[in-house]
C-alpha positions in Angstrom: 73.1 -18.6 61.3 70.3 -21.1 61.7 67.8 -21.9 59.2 64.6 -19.8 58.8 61.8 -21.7 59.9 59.2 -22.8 57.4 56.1 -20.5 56.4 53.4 -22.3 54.6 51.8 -19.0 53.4 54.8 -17.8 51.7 54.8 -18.5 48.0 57.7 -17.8 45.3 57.4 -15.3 42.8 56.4 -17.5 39.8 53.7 -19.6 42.0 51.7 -16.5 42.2 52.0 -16.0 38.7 50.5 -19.2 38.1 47.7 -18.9 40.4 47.3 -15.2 39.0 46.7 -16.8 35.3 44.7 -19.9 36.5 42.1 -17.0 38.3 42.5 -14.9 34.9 41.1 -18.0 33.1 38.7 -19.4 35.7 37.3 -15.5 35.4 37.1 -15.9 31.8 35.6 -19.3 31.3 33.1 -17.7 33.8 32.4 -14.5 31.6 32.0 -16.8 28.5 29.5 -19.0 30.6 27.6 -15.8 32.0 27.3 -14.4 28.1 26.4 -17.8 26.9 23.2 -17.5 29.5 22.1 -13.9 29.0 22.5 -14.8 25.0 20.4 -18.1 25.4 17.6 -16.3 27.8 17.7 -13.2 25.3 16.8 -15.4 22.2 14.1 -17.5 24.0 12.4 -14.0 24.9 13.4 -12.0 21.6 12.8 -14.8 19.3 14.0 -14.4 15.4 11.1 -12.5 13.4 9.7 -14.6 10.5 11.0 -13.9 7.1 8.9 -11.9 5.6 7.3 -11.8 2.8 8.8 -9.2 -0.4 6.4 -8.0 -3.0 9.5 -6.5 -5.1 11.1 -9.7 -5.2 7.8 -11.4 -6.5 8.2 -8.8 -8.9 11.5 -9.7 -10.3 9.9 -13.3 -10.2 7.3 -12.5 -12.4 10.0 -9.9 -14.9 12.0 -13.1 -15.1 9.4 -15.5 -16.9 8.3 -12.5 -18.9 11.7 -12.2 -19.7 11.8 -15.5 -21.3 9.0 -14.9 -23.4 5.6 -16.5 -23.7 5.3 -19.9 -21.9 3.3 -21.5 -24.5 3.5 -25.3 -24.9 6.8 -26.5 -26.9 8.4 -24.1 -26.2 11.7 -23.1 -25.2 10.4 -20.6 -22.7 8.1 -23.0 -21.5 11.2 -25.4 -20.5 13.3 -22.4 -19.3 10.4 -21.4 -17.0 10.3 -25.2 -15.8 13.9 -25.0 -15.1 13.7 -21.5 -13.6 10.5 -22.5 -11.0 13.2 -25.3 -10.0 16.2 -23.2 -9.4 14.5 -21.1 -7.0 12.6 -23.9 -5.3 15.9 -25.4 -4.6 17.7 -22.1 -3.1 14.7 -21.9 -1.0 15.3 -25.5 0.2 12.0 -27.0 -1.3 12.0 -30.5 -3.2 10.4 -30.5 -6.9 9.9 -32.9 -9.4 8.0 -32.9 -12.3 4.8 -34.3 -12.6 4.4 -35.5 -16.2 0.8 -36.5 -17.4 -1.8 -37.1 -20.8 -5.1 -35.5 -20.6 -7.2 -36.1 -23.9 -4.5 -35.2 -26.4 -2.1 -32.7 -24.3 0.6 -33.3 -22.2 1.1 -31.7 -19.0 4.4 -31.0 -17.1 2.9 -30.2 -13.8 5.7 -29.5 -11.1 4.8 -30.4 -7.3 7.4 -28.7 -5.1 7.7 -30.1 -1.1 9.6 -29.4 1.8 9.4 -32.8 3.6 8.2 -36.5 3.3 4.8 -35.7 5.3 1.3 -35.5 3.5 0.8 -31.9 2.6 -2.4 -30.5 4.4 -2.3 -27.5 2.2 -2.1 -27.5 -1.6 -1.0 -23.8 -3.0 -1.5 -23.8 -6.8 -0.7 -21.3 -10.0 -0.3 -21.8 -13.5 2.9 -21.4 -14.9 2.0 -21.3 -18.7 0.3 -18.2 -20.8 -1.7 -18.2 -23.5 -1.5 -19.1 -27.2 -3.3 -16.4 -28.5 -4.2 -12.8 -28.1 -7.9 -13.2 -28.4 -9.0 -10.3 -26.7 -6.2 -7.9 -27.9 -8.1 -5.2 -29.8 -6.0 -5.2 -32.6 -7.4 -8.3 -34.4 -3.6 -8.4 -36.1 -2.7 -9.7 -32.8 -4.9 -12.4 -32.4 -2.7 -14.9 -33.9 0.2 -13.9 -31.3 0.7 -15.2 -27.8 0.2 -13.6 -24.5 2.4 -11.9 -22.5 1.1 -13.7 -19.5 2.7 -11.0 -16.6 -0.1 -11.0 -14.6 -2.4 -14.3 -16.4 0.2 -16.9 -15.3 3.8 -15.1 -14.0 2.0 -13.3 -11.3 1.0 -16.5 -9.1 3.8 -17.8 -9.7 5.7 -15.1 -8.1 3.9 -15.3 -5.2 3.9 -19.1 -5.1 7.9 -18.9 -5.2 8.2 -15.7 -2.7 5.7 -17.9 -0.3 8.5 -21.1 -0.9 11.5 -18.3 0.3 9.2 -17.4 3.3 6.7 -20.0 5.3 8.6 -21.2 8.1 10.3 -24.6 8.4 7.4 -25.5 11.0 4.8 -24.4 9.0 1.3 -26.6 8.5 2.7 -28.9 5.9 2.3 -27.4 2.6 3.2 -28.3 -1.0 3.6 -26.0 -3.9 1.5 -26.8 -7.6 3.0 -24.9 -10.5 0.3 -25.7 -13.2 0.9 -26.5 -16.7 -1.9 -26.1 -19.8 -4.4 -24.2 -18.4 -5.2 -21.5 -20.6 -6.2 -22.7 -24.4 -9.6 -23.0 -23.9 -11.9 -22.2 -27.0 -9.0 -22.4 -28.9 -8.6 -25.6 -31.6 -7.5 -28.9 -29.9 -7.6 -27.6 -26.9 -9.8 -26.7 -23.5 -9.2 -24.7 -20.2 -7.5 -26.5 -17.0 -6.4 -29.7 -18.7 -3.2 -29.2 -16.3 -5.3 -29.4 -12.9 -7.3 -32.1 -14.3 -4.1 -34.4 -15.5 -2.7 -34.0 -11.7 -6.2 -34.4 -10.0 -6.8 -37.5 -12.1 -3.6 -39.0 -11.0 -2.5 -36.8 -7.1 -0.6 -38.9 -5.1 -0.9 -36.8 -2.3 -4.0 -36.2 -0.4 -4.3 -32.2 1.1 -7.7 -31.3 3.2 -7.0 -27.9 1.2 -6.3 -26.3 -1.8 -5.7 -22.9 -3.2 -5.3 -21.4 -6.2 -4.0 -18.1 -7.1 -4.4 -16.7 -10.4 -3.9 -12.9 -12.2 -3.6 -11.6 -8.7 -0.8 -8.6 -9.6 -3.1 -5.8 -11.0 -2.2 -2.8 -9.5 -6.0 -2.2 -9.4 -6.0 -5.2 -6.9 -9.7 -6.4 -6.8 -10.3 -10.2 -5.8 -13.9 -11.0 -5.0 -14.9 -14.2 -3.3 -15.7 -17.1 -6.3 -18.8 -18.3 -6.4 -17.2 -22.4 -7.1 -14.9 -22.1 -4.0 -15.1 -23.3 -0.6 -17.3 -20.5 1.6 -15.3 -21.6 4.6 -12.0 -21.0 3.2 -13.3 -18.3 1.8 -14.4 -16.9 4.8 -11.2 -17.5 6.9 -8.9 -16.2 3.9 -10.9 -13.0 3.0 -11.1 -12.1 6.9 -7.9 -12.9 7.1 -7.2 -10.1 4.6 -9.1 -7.8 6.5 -7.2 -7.9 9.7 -3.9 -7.2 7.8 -5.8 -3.8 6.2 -6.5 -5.6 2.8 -10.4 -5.3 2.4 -10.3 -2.9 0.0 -8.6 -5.9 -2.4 -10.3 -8.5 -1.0 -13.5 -7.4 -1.5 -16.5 -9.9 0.6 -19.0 -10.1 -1.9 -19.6 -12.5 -4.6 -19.3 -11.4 -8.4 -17.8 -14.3 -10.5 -18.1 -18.1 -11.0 -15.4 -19.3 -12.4 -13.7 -22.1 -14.4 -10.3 -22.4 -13.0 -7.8 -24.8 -11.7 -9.5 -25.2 -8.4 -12.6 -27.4 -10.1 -11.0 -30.6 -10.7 -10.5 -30.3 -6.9 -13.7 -29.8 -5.3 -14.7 -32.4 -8.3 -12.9 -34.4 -6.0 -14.1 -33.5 -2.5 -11.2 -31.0 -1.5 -12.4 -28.0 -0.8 -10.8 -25.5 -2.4 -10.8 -21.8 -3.3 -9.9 -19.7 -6.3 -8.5 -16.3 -5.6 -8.7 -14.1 -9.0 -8.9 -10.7 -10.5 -10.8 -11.1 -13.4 -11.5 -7.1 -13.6 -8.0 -7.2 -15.4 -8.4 -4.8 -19.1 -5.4 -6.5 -20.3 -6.6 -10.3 -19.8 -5.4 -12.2 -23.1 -4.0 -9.1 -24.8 -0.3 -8.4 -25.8 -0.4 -5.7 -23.0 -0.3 -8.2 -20.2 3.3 -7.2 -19.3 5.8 -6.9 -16.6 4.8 -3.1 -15.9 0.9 -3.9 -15.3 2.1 -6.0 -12.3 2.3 -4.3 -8.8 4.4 -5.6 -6.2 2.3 -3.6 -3.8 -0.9 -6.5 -4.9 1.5 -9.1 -5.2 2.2 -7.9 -1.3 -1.3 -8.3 -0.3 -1.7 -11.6 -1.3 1.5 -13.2 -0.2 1.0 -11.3 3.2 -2.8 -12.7 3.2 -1.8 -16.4 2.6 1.5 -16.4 5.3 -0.6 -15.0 7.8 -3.7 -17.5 6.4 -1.9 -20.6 7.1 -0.1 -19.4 10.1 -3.9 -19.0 11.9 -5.9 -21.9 10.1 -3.4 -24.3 9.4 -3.5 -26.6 12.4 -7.3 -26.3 12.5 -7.6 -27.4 8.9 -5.1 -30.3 9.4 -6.8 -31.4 12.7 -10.3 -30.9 10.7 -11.5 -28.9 14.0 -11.7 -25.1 12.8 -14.6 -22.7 14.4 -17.2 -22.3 11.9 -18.6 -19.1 10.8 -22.0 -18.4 12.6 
């Protein structure tokens, strides 16, 4: 019997396999490549929200130095609170470093926190010390005893720490103050914001703003505009507040003027603003504790300064914001 002539389009059993398998992966390589896409145009139109900022978690934060017990100078509270601020700091991916200086006969361990080598434009301050004495406790048996410091001290600190967890990478650049010695004034040896006035005597870095926030956790949450601070800053921070639904803490009218660690600032030329309760009952008493804090205030503010530098920021570094008419 003669051969069968040749057919070209005649292909042996395992040939089609192959081809069958080589299609299988060319139409799965095209399926990852397709999924790829959508997943790539999905995230540029459905970008990651912004980390918000928690109020309950500034309110662990300010449990946790309360916890320790009073921050007074000397003391081992005082260096566990140091070593606390750090901790966090570092879990939040922020550089610290301790910023060690005399003023008259006090030392000062100031601790300047960063997130990259550029010159902050923003400087976001709170002390981190509390009070050596119970001044204004009415028991005058108490007077001899230090303060609690919950809200006078631990409170801006929360939020400071809370505001380290989230501003975003891309944020205005921004550096964290956590302010030693601030509050001993009228007391023997010793006088109000010697912490702020060590740093400002010997700041390295050079912000166009700073902010300080101080006793800002009552639950009866009512800041007024200070009379010392910046009425620009003011201005943009308070109506910032406003447009999140926060008037009713940040009240636009002037009451105070007040000697806090914003001065040795604007004694420099920075403008700067002070944002503080002083309508506090409990201000240098032993019943500035934990439970007068609300995380609901410590909310407000945190909220207030995210959404702050998130709309002025690149104004105030470019030195071009609109004024107020």
């Amino acid at each position: 019997m003669p051969n069968a002539p040749h057919r070209p389009w005649r292909f042996s059993l395992e040939n089609m396999k192959n081809r069958r398998l080589i299609l299988a992966l060319i139409i799965f390589d095209l399926l990852i490549a397709l999924g790829a896409l959508g997943w790539f145009a999905w995230t540029q139109t459905h970008p990651e929200p912004a980390p918000r900022f928690n109020g309950e978690r500034a309110q662990r934060d300010v449990a946790a130095q309360v916890d320790l017990g009073p921050r007074v100078p000397n003391s081992e509270a005082h260096t566990k609170t140091i070593a606390y601020i750090q901790h966090e700091l570092a879990a939040a991916g922020w550089q610290s470093s301790i910023e060690q200086a005399q003023f008259g006969n006090q030392t000062a361990f100031n601790l300047l926190a960063t997130r990259n080598s550029k010159n902050p434009t923003l400087l976001l301050g709170a002390h981190y010390d509390s009070r050596l004495s119970a001044d204004n406790d009415p028991d005058p048996a108490n007077h001899a005893l230090p303060v609690p410091g919950a809200n006078d001290g631990a409170s801006g600190v929360a939020v400071l720490l809370e505001l380290a967890r989230t501003l975003p990478a891309e944020s205005t650049p921004t550096a964290l103050l956590f302010i030693d010695i601030e509050d001993n004034g009228r007391l023997p040896g010793w006088d109000w914001i010697l912490g702020s006035r060590a740093f400002a005597a010997e700041m390295t870095i050079q912000p166009k703003a700073v902010v300080i926030v101080d006793m800002i956790g009552d639950a009866d949450l009512n800041i007024y505009m200070e009379k010392n601070s910046d009425a620009e800053l003011t201005r943009q921070i308070w109506e910032t507040a406003k447009s999140l639904g926060y008037e009713s803490a940040f009240i636009p009218e002037e009451k105070y003027r007040v000697l806090d660690d914003h001065i040795p600032f604007i004694e420099k030329g920075i403008r700067s603003v002070d944002i503080i309760d002083l309508d506090y009952p409990y201000w240098h008493t032993l019943q500035d504790t934990t439970d007068k804090v609300s995380a609901a205030s410590l909310q407000k503010v945190g909220e207030t300064l995210l959404a702050w530098i998130r709309e002025y920021g690149l104004c105030i570094e470019q030195q071009n914001c609109k004024m107020s008419p």
